[in-house]
N, C-alpha and C positions, 0 to 999 in steps of 0.2 A: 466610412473610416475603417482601417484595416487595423485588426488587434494584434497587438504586439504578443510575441511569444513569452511567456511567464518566468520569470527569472529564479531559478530556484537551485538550489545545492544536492539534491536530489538525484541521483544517478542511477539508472534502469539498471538493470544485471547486464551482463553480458550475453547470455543465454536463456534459456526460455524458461519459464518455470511449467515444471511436469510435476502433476500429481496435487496441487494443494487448490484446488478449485473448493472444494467444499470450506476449505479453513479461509480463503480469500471471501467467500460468500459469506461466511457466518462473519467475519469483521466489518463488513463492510452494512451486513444490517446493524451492527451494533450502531456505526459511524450515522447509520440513516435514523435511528433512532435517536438519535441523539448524545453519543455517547462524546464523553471529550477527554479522556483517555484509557486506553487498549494495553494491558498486560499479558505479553503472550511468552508465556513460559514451556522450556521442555529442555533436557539434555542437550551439550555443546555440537553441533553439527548437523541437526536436524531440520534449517531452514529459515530461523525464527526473523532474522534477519533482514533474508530474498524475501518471504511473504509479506514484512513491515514493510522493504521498500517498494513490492510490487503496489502493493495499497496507497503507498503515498503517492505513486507514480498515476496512478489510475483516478485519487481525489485531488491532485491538486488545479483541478480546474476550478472546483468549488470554494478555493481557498484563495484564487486571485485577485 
């Protein structure tokens, strides 16, 4: 049986995210850990954003 693609509201960036590897790795143990919600705080334009959406884009297999 062929799985159906995940329906979700979710929308990749446009472009590629450069530079926040360590900050996608450090949420993403939190997420492995068990965490069940992530506050990620910093001044307006620095990312906070692209990095949540990268993350959901990259767990939402686990959440189908």
């Amino acid at each position: 049986m062929a799985r159906r693609p995940v329906r979700t509201n979710v929308v990749d960036g446009l472009s590629t995210l450069v530079g926040r590897q360590r900050e996608l790795a450090a949420l993403t143990a939190f997420v492995d850990a068990g965490a069940r919600l992530l506050t990620i705080v910093g001044p307006g334009g620095v990312g906070k954003t692209r990095v949540a959406t990268r993350l959901a884009v990259e767990r939402i297999a686990a959440y189908s």
